[in-house]
SERO-797567 format. One record per residue (C-alpha): residue in three letters; x, y, z. Coordinates in steps of 0.001 Angstrom, whole numbers, always signed. Example, Ala and Ser with C-alpha at 12.3 -4.5 7.8 and 13.67 -1.06 7.14 Angstrom:
2
+------+---------+---------+---------+
! rest !       x !       y !       z !
+------+---------+---------+---------+
!  ala !  +12300 !   -4500 !   +7800 !
!  ser !  +13670 !   -1060 !   +7140 !
+------+---------+---------+---------+
//
This chain:
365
+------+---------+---------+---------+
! rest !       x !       y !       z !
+------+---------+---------+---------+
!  unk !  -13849 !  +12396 !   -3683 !
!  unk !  -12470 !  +15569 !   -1879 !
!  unk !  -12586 !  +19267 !   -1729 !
!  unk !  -11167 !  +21355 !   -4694 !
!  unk !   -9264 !  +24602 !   -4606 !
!  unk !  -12682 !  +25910 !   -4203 !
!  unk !  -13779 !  +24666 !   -1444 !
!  unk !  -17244 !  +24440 !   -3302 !
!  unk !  -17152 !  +21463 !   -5492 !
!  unk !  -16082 !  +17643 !   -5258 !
!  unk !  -13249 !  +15648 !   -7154 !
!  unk !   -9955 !  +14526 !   -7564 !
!  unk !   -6552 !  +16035 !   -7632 !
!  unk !   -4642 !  +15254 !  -10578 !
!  unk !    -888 !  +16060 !  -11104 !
!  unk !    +446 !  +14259 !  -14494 !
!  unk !   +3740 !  +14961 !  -15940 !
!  unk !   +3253 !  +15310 !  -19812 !
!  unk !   +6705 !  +14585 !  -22479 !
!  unk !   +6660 !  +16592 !  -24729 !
!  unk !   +9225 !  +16837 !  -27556 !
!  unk !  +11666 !  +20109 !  -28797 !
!  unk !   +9156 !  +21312 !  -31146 !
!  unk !   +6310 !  +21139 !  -29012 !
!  unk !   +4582 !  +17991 !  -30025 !
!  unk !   +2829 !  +16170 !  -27062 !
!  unk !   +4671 !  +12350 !  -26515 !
!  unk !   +2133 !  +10882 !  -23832 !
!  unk !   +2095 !  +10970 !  -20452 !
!  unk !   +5417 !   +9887 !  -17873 !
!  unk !   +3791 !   +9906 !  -14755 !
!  unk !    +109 !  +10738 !  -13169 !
!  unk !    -559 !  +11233 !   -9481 !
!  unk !   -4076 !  +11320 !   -8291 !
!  unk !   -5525 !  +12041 !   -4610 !
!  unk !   -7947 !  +13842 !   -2769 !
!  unk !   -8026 !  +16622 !     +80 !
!  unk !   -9703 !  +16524 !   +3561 !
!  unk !  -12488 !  +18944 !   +3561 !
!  unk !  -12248 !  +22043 !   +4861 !
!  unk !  -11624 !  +22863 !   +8587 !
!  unk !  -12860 !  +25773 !  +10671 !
!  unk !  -10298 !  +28946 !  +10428 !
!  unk !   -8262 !  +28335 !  +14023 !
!  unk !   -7575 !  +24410 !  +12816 !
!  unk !   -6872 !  +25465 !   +8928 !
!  unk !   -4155 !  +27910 !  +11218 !
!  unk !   -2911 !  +25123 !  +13169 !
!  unk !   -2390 !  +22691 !  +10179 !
!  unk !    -552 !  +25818 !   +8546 !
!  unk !   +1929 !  +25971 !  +11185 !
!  unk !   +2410 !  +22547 !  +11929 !
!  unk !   +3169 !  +22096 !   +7982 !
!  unk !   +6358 !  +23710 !   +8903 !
!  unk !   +7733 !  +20609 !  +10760 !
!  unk !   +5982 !  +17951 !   +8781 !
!  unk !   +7961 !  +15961 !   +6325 !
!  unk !   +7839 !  +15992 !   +2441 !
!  unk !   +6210 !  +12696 !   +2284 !
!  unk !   +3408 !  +13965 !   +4349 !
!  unk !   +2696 !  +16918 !   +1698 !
!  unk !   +1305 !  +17710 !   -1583 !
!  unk !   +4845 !  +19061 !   -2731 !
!  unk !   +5942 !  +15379 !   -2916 !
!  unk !   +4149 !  +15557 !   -6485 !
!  unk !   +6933 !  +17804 !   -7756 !
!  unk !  +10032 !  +15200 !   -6593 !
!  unk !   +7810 !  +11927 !   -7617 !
!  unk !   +7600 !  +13827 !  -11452 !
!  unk !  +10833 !  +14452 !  -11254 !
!  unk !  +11795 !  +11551 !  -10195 !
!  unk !   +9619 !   +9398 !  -12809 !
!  unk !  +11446 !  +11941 !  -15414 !
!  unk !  +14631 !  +10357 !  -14210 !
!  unk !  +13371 !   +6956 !  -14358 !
!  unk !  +12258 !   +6868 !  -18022 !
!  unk !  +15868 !   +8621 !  -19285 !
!  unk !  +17470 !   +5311 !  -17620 !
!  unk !  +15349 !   +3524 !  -19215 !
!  unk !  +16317 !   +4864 !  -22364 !
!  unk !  +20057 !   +4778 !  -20930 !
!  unk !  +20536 !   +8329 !  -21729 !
!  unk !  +19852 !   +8247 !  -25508 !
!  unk !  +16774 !  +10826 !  -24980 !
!  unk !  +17774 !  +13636 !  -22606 !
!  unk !  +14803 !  +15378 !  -20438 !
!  unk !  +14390 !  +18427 !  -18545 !
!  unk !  +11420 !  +18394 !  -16201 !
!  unk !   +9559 !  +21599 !  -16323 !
!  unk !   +7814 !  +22740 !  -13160 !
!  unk !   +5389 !  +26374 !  -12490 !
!  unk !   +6160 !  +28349 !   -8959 !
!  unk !   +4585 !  +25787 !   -6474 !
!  unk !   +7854 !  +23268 !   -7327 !
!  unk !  +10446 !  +26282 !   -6465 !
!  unk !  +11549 !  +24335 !   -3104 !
!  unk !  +15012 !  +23730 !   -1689 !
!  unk !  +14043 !  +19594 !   -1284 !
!  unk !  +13642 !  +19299 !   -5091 !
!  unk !  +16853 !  +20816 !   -5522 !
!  unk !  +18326 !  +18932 !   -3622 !
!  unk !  +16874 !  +15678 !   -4762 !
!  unk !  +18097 !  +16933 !   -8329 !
!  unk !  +21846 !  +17616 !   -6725 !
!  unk !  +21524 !  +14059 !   -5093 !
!  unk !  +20370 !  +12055 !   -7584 !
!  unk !  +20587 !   +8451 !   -7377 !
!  unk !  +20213 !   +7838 !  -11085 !
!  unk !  +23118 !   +7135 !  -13654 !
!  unk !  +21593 !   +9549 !  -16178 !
!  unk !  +20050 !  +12423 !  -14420 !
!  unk !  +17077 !  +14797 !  -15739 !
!  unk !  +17949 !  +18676 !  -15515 !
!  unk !  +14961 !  +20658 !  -14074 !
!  unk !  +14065 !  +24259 !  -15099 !
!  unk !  +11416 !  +26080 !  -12081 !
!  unk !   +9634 !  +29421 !  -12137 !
!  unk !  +11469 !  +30953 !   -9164 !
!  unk !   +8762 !  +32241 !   -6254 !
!  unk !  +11013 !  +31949 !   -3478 !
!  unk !  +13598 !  +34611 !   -2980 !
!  unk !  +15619 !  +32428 !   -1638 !
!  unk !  +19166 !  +32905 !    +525 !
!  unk !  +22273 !  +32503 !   -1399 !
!  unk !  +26208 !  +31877 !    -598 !
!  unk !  +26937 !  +34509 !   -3520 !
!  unk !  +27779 !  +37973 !   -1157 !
!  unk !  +25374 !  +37123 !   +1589 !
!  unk !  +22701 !  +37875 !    -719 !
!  unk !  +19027 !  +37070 !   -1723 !
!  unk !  +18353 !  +35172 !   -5187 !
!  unk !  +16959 !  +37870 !   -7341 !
!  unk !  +18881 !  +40698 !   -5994 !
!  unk !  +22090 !  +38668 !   -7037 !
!  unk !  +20657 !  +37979 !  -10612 !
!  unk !  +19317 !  +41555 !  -10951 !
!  unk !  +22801 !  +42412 !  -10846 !
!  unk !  +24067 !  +40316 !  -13398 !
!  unk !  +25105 !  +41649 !  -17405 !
!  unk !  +22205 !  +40776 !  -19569 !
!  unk !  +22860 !  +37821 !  -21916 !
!  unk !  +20271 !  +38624 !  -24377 !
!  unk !  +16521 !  +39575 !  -25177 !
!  unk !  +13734 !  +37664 !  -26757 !
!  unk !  +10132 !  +39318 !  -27518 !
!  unk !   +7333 !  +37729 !  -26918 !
!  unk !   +3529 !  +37509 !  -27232 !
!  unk !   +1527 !  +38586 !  -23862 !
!  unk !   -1779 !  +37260 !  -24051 !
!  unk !   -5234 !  +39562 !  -23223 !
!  unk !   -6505 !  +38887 !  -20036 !
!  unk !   -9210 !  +40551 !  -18153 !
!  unk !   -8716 !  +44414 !  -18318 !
!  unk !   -5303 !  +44110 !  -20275 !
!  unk !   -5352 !  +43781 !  -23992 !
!  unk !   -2728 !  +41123 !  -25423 !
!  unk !    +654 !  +42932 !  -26465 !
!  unk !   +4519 !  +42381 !  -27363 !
!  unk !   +6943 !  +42635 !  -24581 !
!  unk !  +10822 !  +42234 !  -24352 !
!  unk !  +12141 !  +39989 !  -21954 !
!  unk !  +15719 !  +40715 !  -20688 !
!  unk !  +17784 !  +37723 !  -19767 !
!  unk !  +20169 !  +37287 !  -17002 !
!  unk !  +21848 !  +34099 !  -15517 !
!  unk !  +24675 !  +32684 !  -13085 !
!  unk !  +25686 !  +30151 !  -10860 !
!  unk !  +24613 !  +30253 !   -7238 !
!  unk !  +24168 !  +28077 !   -4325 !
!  unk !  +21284 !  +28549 !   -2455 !
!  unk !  +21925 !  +28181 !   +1584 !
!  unk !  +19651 !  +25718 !   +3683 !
!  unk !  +15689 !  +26799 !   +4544 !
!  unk !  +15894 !  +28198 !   +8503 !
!  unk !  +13342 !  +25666 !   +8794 !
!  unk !  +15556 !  +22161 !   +7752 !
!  unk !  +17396 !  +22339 !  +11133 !
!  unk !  +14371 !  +21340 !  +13268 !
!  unk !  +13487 !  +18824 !  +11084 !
!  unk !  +17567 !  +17574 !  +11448 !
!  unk !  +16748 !  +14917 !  +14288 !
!  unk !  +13442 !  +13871 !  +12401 !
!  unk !  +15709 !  +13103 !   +9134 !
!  unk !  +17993 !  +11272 !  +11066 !
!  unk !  +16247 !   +8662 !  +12237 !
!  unk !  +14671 !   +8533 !   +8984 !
!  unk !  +18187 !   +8199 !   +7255 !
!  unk !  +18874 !   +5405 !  +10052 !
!  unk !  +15923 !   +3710 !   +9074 !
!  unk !  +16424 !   +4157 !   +5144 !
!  unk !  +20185 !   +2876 !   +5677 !
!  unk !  +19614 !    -180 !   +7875 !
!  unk !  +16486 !    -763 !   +4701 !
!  unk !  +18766 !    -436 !   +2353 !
!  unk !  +21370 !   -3404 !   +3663 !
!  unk !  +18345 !   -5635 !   +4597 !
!  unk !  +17034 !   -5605 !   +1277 !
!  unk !  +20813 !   -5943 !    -120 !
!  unk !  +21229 !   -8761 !   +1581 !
!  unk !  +17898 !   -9988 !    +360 !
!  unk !  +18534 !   -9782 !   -3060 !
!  unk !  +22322 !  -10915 !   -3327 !
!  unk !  +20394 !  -13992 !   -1260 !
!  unk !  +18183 !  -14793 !   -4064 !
!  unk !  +20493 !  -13893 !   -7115 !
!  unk !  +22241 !  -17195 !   -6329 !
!  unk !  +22295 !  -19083 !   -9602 !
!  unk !  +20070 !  -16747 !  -11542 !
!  unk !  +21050 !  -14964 !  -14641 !
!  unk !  +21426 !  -11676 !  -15269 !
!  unk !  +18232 !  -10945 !  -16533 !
!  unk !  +16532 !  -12638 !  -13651 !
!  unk !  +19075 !  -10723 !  -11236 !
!  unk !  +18009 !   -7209 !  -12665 !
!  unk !  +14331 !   -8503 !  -12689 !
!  unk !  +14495 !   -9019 !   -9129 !
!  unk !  +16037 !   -5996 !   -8184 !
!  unk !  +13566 !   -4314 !   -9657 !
!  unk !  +10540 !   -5757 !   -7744 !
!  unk !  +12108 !   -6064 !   -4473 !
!  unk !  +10638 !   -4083 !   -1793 !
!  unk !  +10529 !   -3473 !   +1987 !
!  unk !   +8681 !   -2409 !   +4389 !
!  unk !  +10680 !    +739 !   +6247 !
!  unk !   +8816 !    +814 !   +9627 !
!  unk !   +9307 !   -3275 !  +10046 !
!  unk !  +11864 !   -4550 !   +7551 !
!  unk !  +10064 !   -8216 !   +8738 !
!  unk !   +6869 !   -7255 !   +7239 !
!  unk !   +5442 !   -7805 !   +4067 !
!  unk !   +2440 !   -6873 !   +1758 !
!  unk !    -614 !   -9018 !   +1935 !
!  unk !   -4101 !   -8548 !    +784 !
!  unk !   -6743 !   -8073 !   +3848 !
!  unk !  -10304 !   -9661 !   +4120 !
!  unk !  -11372 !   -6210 !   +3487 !
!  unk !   -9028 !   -5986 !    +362 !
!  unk !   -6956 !   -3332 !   +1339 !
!  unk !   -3011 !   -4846 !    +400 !
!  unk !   -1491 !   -3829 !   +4018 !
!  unk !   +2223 !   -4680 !   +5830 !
!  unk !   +1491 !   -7552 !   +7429 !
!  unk !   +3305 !  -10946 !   +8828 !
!  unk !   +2021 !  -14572 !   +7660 !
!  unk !   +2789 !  -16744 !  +10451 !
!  unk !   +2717 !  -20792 !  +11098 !
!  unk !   +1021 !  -22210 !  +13903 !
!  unk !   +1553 !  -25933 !  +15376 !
!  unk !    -960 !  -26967 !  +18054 !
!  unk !   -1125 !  -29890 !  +20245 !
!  unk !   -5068 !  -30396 !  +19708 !
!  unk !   -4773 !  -33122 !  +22792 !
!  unk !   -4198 !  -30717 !  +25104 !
!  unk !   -4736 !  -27444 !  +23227 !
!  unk !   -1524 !  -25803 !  +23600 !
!  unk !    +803 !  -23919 !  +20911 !
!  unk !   +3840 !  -26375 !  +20474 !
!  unk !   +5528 !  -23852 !  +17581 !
!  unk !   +4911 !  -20564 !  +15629 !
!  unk !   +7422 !  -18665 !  +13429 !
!  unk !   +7095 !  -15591 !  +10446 !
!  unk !   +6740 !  -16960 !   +7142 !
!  unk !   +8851 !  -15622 !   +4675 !
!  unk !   +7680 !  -12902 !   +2240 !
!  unk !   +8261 !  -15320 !    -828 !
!  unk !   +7600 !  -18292 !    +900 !
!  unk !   +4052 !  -19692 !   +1126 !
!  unk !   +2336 !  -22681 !   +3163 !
!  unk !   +4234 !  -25557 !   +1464 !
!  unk !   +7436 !  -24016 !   +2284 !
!  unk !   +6318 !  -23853 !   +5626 !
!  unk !   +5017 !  -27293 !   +6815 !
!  unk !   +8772 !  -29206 !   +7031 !
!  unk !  +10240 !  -26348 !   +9413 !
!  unk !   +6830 !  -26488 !  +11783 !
!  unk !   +7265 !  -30435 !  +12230 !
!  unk !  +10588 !  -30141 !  +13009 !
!  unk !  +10260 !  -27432 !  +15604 !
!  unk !   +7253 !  -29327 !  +17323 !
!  unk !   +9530 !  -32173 !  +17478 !
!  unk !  +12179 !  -29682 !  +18938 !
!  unk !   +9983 !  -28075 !  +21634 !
!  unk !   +8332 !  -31264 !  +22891 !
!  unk !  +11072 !  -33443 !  +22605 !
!  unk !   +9506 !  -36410 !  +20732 !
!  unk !   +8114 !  -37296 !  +17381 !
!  unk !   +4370 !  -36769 !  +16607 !
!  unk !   +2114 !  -40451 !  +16047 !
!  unk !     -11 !  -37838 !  +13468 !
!  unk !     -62 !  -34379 !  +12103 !
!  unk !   -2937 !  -32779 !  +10296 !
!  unk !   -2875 !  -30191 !   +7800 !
!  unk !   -4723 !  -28275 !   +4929 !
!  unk !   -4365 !  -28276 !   +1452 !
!  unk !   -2190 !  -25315 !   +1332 !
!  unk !    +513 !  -27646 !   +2182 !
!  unk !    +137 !  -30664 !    +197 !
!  unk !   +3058 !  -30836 !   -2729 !
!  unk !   +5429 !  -33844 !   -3954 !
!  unk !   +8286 !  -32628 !   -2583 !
!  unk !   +6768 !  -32075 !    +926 !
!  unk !   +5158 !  -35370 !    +769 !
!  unk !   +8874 !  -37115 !     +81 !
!  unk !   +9892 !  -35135 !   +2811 !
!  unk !   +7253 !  -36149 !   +5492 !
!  unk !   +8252 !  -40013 !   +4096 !
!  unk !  +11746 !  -39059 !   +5183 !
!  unk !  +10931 !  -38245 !   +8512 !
!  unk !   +8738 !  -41115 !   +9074 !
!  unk !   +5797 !  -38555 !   +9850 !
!  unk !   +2459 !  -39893 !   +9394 !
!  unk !     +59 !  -36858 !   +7927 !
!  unk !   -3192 !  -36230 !   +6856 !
!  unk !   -4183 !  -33710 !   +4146 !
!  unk !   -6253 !  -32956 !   +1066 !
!  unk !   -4708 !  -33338 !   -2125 !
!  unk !   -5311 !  -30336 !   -4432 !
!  unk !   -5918 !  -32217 !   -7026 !
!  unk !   -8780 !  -33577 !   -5391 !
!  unk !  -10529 !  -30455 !   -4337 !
!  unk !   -9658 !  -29182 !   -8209 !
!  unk !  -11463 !  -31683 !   -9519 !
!  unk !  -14600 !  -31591 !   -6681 !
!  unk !  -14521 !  -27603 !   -7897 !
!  unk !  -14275 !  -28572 !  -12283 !
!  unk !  -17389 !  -30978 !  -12200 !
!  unk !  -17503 !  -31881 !  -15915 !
!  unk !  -13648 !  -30975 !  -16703 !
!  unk !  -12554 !  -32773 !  -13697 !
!  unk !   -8991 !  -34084 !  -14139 !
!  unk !  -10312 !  -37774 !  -13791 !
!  unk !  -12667 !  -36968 !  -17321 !
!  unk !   -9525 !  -36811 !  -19356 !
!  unk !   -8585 !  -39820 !  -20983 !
!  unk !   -4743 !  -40224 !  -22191 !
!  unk !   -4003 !  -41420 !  -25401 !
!  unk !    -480 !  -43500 !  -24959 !
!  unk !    +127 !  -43654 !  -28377 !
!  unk !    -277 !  -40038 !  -29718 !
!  unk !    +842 !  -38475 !  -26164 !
!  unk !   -2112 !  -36316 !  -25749 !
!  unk !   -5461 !  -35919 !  -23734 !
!  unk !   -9222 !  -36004 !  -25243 !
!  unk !  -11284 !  -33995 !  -22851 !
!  unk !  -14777 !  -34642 !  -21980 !
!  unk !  -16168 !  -33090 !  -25280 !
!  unk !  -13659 !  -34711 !  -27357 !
!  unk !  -11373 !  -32462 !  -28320 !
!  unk !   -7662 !  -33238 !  -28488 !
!  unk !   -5213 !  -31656 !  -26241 !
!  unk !   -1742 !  -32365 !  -27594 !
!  unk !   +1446 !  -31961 !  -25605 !
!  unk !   +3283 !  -28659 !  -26409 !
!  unk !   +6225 !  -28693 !  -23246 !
!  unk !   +6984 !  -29474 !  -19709 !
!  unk !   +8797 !  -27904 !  -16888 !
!  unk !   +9102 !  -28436 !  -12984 !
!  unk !   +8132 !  -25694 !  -10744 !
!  unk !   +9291 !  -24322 !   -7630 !
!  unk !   +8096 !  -26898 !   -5652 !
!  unk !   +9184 !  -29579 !   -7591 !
!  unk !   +5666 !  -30713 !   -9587 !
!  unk !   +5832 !  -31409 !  -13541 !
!  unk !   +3850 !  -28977 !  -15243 !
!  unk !   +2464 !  -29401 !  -18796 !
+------+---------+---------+---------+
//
């Protein structure tokens, strides 16, 4: 947990973006962001981080709550393909050029409007003028009453509020341009990400159908910083960008003969065949034997290794499966030829339903 607004108690920020329909009837919740804040710092570094927040990125502020709600708004209305439309309601803290912008530069078909309680006086193209003095300006389109509620030292009362609107385009923050060579190289980065993963994808849509194709677009992901690196879970379980690499070593003389990155959707199996033949490659002769864990055993690698007339040693899953089940080993189910089915160690029938081949090749049942 983290400071609150405070600065006196504990907890957890919480920014959730709430649907709610025309009438005002709550419709659940689109989107919920939680995190927590540093604790406080003494006055001169609480003045340093101020200024420095000047030249620090979206991504590395709280604001990024307002475009991630917006941007989950947009997500659900293409979900919906544009049957529902929604408008994404935001108080003073979200009136800020970058959401603007990320609402004029959507990259959704079906885009969400966005209605914001202005704060910022901003600079306008409109007569070299300032946001609210251009609107102050403008012919009132209508009035509409309403209900002020009491507060402390104000009773509650009815007020008339006078409404004015217009078209303007607000001019870019005095503060953007030093952040200019900063969003370069982070377009650069986000471009060359963008064809990586492109080329990923189009890759692995070979022979898949549509659904499949749309599937996988939809959980692809890469890693900005490295395009190479991938998610994995760490010993201490933290899931971090990371690279899974192969290692062949000569144990005679205790040298590294090959190494290479695994592939992100590749695993061990798919790794074994490649590392034999680039030992082979490097040393410049074939191997009398070649040892290797269970995380490589499969059919298909095994009619491989047969190919290349590569003698190996490795533990069959199977085996260790059935050293792990005890009672409900594999071996303790006896087949029934006649009805096609399996009577497991308590005697209960396990009939055949389907079967399919996997990725690697194996009959599943």
């Amino acid at each position: 947990m983290g400071k609150q607004g405070n600065d006196k108690s504990l907890g957890f920020m919480l920014h959730p973006t709430l649907a709610v329909g025309t009438e005002g009837t709550p419709l659940g919740i689109l989107d919920m962001q939680i995190w927590t804040r540093e604790e406080a710092e003494e006055s001169e570094e609480v003045y340093i981080k101020k200024k420095e927040a000047k030249t620090r990125t979206i991504e590395e502020k709280e604001s990024i709550k307002w475009i991630k709600s917006y941007n989950s708004t947009c997500e659900f209305e293409n979900q919906l393909e544009g049957e529902i439309h929604f408008v994404n309601v935001c108080d003073r803290e979200g009136d800020m050029f970058k959401l603007f912008n990320e609402y004029a530069n959507s990259k959704y078909k079906y885009t969400s409007d966005l209605l914001v309680r202005a704060c910022q006086n901003m600079n306008i193209e409109e007569e070299n003028k300032h946001l609210w003095d251009y609107v102050t300006v403008q012919p009132e389109a209508g009035e509409v009453k309403i209900q002020v509620p009491r507060r402390e030292g104000k009773k509650a009362r009815e007020t008339t509020l006078i409404v004015r609107y217009c078209e303007v385009t607000i001019m870019l923050p005095k503060t953007l341009p030093k952040l200019k060579p900063i969003l370069e190289k982070r377009k650069i980065k986000l471009e060359k990400s963008l064809r990586v993963l492109t080329e990923r994808i189009n890759e692995e849509s070979n022979g898949k159908t549509e659904s499949e194709k749309k599937k996988l677009m939809k959980e692809s992901e890469i890693n900005i910083t490295d395009n190479d690196a991938h998610k994995m879970q760490q010993r201490n379980g933290e899931i971090n960008p990371s690279y899974s690499t192969t290692i062949a070593v000569d144990t005679r003389n205790d040298i590294i003969i090959t190494s290479f990155q695994v592939n992100e959707k590749d695993n061990d199996e798919a790794a074994l065949i490649p590392a034999i033949q680039g030992s082979r490659e490097n040393t410049g002769r074939a191997h009398d034997v070649t040892t290797h864990d269970s995380g490589f055993y499969s059919i298909r690698n095994l009619e491989k290794l047969h190919f290349l007339n590569q003698f190996a040693l490795m533990p069959d899953k199977r085996f260790e499966a059935d050293m792990n089940a005890g009672e409900f080993a594999r071996v303790n189910f006896k087949y029934d030829k006649e009805k096609n089915c399996y009577i497991c160690p308590m005697s209960k029938t396990l009939e055949y339903t389907s079967s399919f081949h996997d990725k690697n090749g194996r009959l599943r049942f």
